[in-house]
N, C-alpha and C positions, 0 to 999 in steps of 0.2 A: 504494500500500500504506500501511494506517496507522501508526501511532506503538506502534499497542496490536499490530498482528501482528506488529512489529519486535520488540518488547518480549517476546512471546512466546515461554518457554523452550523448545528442541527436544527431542522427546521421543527417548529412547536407541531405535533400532535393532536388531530384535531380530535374530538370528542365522540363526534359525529364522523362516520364512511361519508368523505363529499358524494358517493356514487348512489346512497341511499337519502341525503339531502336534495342531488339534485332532482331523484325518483318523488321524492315530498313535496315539492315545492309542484314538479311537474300535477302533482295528484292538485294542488290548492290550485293549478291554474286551469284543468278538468274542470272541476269545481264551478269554478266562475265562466268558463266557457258551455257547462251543461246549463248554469242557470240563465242564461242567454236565452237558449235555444228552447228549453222547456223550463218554466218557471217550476213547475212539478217538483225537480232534479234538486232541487235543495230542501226540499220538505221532508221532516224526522222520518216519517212513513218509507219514503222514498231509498235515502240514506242507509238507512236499518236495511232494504231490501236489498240493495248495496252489499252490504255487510255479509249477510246470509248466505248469497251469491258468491262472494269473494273466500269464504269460508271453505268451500268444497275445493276451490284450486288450491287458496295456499294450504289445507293439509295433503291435498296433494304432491305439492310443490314440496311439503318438508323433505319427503321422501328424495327426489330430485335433487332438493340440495346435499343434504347428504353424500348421495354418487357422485355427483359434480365435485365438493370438496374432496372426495378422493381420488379427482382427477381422471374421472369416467362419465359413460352418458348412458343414460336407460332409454332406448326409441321404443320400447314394449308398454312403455303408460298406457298409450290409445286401446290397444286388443286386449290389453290388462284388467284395464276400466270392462269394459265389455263384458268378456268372460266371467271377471266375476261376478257382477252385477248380473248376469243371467242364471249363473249357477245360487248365489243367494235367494232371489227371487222362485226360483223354481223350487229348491226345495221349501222356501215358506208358502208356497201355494200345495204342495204335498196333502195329499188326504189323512196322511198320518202324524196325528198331533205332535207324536214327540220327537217325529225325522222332522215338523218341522221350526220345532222351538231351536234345532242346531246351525238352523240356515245360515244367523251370522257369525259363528264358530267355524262353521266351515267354508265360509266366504272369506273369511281372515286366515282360514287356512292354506286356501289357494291361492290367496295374494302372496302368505311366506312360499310356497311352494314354487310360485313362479321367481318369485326373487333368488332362491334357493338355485333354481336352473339357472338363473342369469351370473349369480355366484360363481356358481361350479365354472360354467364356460369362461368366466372370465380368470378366475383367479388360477384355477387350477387347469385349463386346457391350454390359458395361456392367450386366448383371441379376443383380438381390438373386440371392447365391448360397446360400440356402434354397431359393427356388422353382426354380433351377435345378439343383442337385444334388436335391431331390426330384420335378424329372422327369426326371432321367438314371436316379435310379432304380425310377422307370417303367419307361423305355424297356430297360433292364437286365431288368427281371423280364419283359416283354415276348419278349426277345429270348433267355431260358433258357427259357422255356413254348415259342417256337417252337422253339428250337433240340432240346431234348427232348423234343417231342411231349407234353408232358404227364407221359411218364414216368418212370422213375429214369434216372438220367443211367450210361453205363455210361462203366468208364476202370479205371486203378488211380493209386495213389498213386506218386511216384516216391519209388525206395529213399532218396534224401536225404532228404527231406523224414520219412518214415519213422523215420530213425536219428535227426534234430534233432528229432523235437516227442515221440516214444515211446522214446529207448534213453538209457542215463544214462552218464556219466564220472567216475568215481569215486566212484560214490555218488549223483551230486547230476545230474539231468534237464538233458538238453544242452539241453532249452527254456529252459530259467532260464537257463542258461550264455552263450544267443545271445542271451536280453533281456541279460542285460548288457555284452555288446559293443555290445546297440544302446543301452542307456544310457549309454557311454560316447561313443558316435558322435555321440548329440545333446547331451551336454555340452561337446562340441567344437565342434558345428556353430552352436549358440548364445551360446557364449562365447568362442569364437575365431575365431569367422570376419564377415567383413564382412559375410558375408547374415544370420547373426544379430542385429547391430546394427539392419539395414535391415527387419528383421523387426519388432519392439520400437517402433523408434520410428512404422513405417505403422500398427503397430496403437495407436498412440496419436495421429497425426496423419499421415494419410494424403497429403495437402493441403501440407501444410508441408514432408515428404519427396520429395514431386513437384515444388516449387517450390527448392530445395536441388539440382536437377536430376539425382534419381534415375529411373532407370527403373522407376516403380511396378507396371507391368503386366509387366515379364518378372521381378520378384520377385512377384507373385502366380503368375501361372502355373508358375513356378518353386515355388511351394511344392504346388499344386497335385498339381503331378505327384509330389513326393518325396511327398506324401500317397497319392496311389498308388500308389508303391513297397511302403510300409511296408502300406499294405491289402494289398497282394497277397503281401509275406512271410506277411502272419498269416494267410491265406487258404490256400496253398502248408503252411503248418506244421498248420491243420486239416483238410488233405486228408488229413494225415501220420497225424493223430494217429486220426481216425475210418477211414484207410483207403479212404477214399471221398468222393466229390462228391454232395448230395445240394439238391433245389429247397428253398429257405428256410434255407440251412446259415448264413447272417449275417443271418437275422431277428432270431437272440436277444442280438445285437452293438450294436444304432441305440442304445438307452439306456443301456446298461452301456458303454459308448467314451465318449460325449458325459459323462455321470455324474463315470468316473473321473477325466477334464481339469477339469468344473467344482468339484468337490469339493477336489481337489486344488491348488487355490488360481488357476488363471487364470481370468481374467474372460469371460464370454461376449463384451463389448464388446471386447475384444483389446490385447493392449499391456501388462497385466501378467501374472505369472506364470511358470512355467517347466515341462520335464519330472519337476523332484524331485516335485512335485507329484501329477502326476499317476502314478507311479510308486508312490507310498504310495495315491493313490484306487484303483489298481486291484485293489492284494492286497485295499484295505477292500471293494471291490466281490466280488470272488472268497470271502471269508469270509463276507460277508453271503449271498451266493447260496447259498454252501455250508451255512449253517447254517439256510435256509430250506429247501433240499432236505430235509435232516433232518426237520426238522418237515412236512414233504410238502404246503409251501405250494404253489397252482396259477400257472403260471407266469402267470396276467392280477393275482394278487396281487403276484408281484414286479416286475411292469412298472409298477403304483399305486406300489410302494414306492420305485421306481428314479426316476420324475416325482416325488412329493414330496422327494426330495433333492434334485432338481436346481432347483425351485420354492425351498427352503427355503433353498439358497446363494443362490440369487436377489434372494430378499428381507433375507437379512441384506447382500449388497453392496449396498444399494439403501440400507439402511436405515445402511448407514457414510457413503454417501457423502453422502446429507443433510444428516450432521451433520459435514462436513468445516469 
């Protein structure tokens, strides 16, 4: 190191990710450009529906960041969503009472089981998990085409699932209520706990935390599956919320999940960032969609819009660390 980067004053620490500031500020100017357009767009009513809405991506999204910090991508969200939310539904439609008090047991179980695969292939097979998670979810969409002939998938929603993502408590939508136990749960699991740590530093040197003599591949597969977990809550909470399982229900999830993690300050490359982050990208996600709907943008206009955001974080981290 030189004399001159010794000599070099350290710049103060800001308090705040500027990348999750800028995502805030972006959300206050939503805000003000929804109530423009529809005076509605700022009423509690409104707002709160907001909320509930936003609710189902970022605990989806937990999941997502997770992978990301470990310096991976899950493209299995969309068929993830899907499958399970058809296999839940279907066993709580079951003629047999007590197959189908299990439905969301076992709906949370196929979410760890798919994670479980995404694991295996990635940690231990050794393959980029891009092309592996986007041929699981292949073989996902594969396996709802056969599994439902083609057709609507028949089932119902279980009553829990029902009361958490459509009934409120106090006013305020039990969906926001459960995102925020699950934002507390992973403010804990990253900041108190040792997998946290071991998370962080594989996503910033993989290689160096294997040689320190971590078990690098049962903390991938491990995260793997708790990515599964969290798909499958938000999967279980939109059975809830539409009442039904329907083919392509997590089509409209693959860029609006990966968006809100990138935006909100972690890195695709893995290793910086956190959930506060993606926690503000995803209301900014849920305002932006929402005040496109308004304007009765076509949903291939918001998927252009949803890839130039994630393009455009791209190229400003690309363009900081240049000049590092």
């Amino acid at each position: 190191m030189t004399d001159r980067a010794l000599s070099r004053p350290s710049r103060p620490s800001l308090p705040v990710d500027p990348a999750v500031l800028v995502v805030a500020i972006g959300c206050g100017l939503l805000l003000a450009v929804g109530g423009i357009i529809l005076p509605a767009f700022l009423t509690a009513g409104y707002l709160l529906q907001q909320l509930q809405i936003a609710s189902f991506l970022g605990i989806i999204a937990a999941g997502a960041t997770l992978v990301i910090l470990l310096g991976h991508i899950d493209l299995s969200v969309p068929a993830a969503i899907t499958s399970i939310a058809i296999v839940t539904t279907t066993i709580a439609g079951s003629q047999d009472p007590a197959l189908a008090t299990l439905a969301i047991p076992i709906g949370l179980l196929t979410g760890a089981l798919i994670g479980l695969i995404n694991g295996i292939g990635v940690a231990f097979l050794r393959l980029p998990s891009m092309v592996w998670t986007l041929a699981m979810n292949s073989m996902l969409i594969g396996s709802v085409v056969f599994f439902t002939g083609g057709f609507k998938p028949r089932g119902l929603a279980p009553p829990l699932s029902i009361t958490l993502s459509l009934e409120r408590s106090f006013g305020i939508p039990n969906a926001f209520l459960f995102w925020l136990a699950v934002m507390v749960a992973m403010a804990y699991l990253l900041h108190r706990t040792v997998y946290g740590k071991y998370l962080i530093a594989m996503g910033n040197s993989e290689r160096a935390v294997y040689l320190s003599g971590i078990r690098v591949r049962l903390v991938t597969t491990l995260t793997f599956v708790v990515a599964g977990v969290f798909t499958a809550i938000g999967a279980i909470l939109l059975a809830g919320y539409a009442n039904q399982a329907y083919q392509g229900m997590g089509d409209p999830y693959m860029l609006p999940v990966i968006t809100a993690v990138v935006i909100g300050g972690t890195s695709i490359m893995g290793g910086q960032g956190g959930y506060g982050g993606t926690i503000v990208g995803a209301i900014f996600i849920t305002l932006l969609s929402s005040i496109l709907s308004v304007l009765q943008m076509p949903e291939a206009f918001r998927q252009i819009v949803f890839g130039a955001i994630i393009l455009a974080m791209l190229l400003i981290r690309g363009y900081k660390r240049s000049f590092r």
